[in-house]
N, C-alpha and C positions, 0 to 999 in steps of 0.2 A: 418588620420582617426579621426573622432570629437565624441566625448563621443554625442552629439544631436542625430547624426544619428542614435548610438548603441541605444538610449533611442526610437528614433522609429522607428526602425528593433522591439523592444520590443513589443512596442505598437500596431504596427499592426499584430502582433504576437498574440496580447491578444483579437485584435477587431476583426479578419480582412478584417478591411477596412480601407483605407487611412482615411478617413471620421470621422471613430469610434477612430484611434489612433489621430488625430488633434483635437478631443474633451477631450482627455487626455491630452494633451502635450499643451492644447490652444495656438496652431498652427493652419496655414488653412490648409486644403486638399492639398493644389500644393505645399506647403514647405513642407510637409512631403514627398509626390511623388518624389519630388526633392531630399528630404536628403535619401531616400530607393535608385533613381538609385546611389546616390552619392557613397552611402554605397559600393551596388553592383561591381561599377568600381573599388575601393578601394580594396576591398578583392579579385577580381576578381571569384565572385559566381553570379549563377544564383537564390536570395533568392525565388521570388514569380513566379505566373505564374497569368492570369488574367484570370476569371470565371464570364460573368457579372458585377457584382458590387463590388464581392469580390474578396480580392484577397491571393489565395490558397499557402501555404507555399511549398518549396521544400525540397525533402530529405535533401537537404544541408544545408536547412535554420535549419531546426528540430536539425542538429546534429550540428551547431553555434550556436544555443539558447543554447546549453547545454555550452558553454564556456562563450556566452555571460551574462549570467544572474547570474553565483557568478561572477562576475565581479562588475556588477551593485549593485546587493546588498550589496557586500561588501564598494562599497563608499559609496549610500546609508543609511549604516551603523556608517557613520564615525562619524556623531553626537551624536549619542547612543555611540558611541566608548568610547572620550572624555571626556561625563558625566558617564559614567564607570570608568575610571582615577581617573577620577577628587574627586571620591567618592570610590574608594577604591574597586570597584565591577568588576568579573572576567566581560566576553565577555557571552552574552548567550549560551548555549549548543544548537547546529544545529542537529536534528534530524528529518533524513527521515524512513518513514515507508512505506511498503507496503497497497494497499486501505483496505484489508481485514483486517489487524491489527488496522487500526484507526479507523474504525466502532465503536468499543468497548474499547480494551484493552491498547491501546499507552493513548486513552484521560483518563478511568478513573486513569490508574498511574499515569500519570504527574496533574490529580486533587488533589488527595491524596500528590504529592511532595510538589506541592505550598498548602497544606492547614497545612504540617507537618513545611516545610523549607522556608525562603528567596530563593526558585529554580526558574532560569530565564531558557525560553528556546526558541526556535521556531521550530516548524513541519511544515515538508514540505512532499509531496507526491512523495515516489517511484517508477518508474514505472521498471518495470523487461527489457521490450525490450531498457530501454537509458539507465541501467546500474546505478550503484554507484559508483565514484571515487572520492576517497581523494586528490589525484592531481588538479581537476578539483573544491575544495573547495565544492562539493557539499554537505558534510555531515562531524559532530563529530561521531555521531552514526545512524548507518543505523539498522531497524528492519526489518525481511523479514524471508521468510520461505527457505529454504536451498533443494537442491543446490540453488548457487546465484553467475553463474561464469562473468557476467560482474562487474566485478570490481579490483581494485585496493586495496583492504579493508583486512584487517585480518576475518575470519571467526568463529563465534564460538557456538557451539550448547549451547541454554540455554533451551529447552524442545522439547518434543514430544507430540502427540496431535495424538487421536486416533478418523479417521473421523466417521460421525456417519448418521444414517438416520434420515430424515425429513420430517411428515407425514401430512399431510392439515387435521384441525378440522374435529373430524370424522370421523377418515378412520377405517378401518374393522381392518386392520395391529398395530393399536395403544393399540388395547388388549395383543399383545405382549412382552413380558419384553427384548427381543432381537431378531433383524431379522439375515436372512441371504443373501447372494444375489440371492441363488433362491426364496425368497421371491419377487423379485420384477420386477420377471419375467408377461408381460402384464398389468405391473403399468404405469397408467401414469406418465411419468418422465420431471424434468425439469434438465438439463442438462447445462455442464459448455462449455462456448469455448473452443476451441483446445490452445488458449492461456494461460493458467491456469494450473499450476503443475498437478491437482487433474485431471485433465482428462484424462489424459493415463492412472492412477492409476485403476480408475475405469474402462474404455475400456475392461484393459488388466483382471481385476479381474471378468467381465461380461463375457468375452470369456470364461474365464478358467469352467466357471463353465455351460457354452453353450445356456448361453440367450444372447440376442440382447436388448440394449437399446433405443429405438427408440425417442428421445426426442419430447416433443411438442411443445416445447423451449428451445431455449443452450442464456442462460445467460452469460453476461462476468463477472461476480462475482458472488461469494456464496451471498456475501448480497443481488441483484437480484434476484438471484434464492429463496429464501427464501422467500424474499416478494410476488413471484408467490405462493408460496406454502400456506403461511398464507391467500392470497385471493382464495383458493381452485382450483388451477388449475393443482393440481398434485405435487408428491412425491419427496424428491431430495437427496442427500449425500453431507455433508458439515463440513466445521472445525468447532466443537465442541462448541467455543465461539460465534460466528456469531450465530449458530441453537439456542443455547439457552438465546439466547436475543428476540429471535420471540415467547418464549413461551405465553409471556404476550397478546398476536394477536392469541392465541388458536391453534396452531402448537405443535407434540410432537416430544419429539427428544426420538431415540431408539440406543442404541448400536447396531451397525452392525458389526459381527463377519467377516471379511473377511482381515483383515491383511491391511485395508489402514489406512495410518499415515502422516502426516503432522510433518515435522520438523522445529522450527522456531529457528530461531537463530540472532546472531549480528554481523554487521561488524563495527569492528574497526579501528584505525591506527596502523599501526603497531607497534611503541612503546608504551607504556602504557598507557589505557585509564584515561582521567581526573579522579579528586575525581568526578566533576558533573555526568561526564558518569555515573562510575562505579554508584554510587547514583541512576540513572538513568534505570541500569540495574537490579540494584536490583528489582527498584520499580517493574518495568514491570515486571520482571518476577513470582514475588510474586503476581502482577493483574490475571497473565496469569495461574497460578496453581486454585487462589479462583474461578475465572470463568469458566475456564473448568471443575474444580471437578475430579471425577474420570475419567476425559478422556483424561489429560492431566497429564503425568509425568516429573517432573525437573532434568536435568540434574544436577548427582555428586555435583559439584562445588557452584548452589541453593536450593538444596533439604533441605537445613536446612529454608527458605522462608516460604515453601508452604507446603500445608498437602499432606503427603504418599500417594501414589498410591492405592489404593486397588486393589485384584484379578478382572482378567475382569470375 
């Protein structure tokens, strides 16, 4: 197997089209075609399937990206390695987060690192259905809301986060200093995928209390959904940081009393995280208190970080 091919298995991974990766790689078209079947006979997988012009990954392909790519950037890497040595400087710290944490809260901490320290690092995007693993070099530290059972990673709760409602410029509801969920009974609502923790959350808490949510939209993230709401197209329920980054777009956020909670936490290696990590965790977690405010509580172990919780 030839490190070329793995480079475009990548590439047309990224473009996909033969086409689009040969204009990466300044290769032609049929040398790439050629090094993709080559691949294929080699590992013996069926990577692509052809759709047209493009050409469409397969399950197998999605779940060898995931081995093939810290591979690649770790040689990649190997330059950067070297003038690290060579200068006395650790390796970057590899942090993946979940989308809804890098909206806000991963970037302004690690602003604040590099504006306090010499902090080197690189963020990369978690996604919950490929999982996080340590084995697999995918991550030093992973940020993500908990549970978070695909992985290989140490677990560890660094707050709670108390979700909240989200009202479009305007609404009649925003006279309120707190709702409840029969409050938003025949609200227009904008709604999260079945993919998303916070969805059952809310399902099962709209049952209990005998309204139906009928979405006018199910968004695949709170950030999504938000920006429905800031352009008036109806009410939503979201983690606390996300909602109130939309206030400045004329959106109000309201505590909703109904007992939904987001927990976010970190996975680690199993033996002790770096000083960069821990560094690292501090920061975030002390971003993740100032930003929530009162809707977000620190666990035990940061609560010396971030300001006390107040009574809801």
């Amino acid at each position: 197997m030839r490190l070329d091919w793995l480079r475009a298995f990548r590439a047309v991974m990224q473009t996909g089209t033969a086409t689009g990766a040969a204009a990466i790689l300044l290769r032609t078209q049929p040398q790439v075609s050629r090094m993709i079947a080559s691949l294929e006979d080699a590992v013996g997988l069926k990577l692509f399937r052809r759709e047209g012009r493009r050409l469409v990954p397969t399950e197998q392909a999605l779940l060898f990206l995931q081995y093939v790519e810290p591979l690649l950037i770790g040689l990649e890497g190997i330059g950067h390695a070297a003038d690290d040595i060579r200068h006395d400087r650790g390796r970057p710290l590899l942090v993946a987060a979940e989308p809804f944490l890098l909206h806000k809260a991963v970037p302004e901490a690690i602003t604040a690192l590099n504006a306090a320290a010499d902090f080197r690092c690189t963020i990369d995007i978690c996604i919950r259905g490929l999982g996080l693993w340590m084995s697999r070099g995918n991550a030093d530290l992973g940020v993500v809301a908990l549970p978070f059972s695909q992985t290989d990673m140490e677990r560890t709760v660094f707050a709670e986060a108390e979700v909240v409602a989200v009202l479009p410029p305007g609404h009649r509801l925003a006279a309120e200093p707190a709702l409840q969920m029969q409050d938003l009974r025949n609200e227009r609502f904008i709604g999260l995928s079945t993919s998303t923790l916070l969805r059952a959350q809310i399902d099962i808490a709209a049952a209990r209390v005998g309204i139906s949510l009928d979405p006018v939209v199910n968004a695949t993230s709170g950030v999504t959904a938000c920006d429905f709401v800031a352009r008036g197209l109806g009410m939503t329920i979201a983690d606390p940081i996300i909602a109130q980054s939309f206030v400045s777009r004329g959106v109000t956020v309201r505590r909703l009393r109904a007992g939904l909670k987001l927990t976010y936490g970190y996975l680690t290696a199993r033996q002790a995280p770096s000083a960069a990590a821990r560094l690292a965790m501090d920061m975030i977690a002390a971003t993740v208190s100032r930003l929530g405010g009162d809707f977000v509580t620190l666990a035990p172990a940061y609560r010396h970080l971030g300001r006390p919780a107040s009574a809801a």
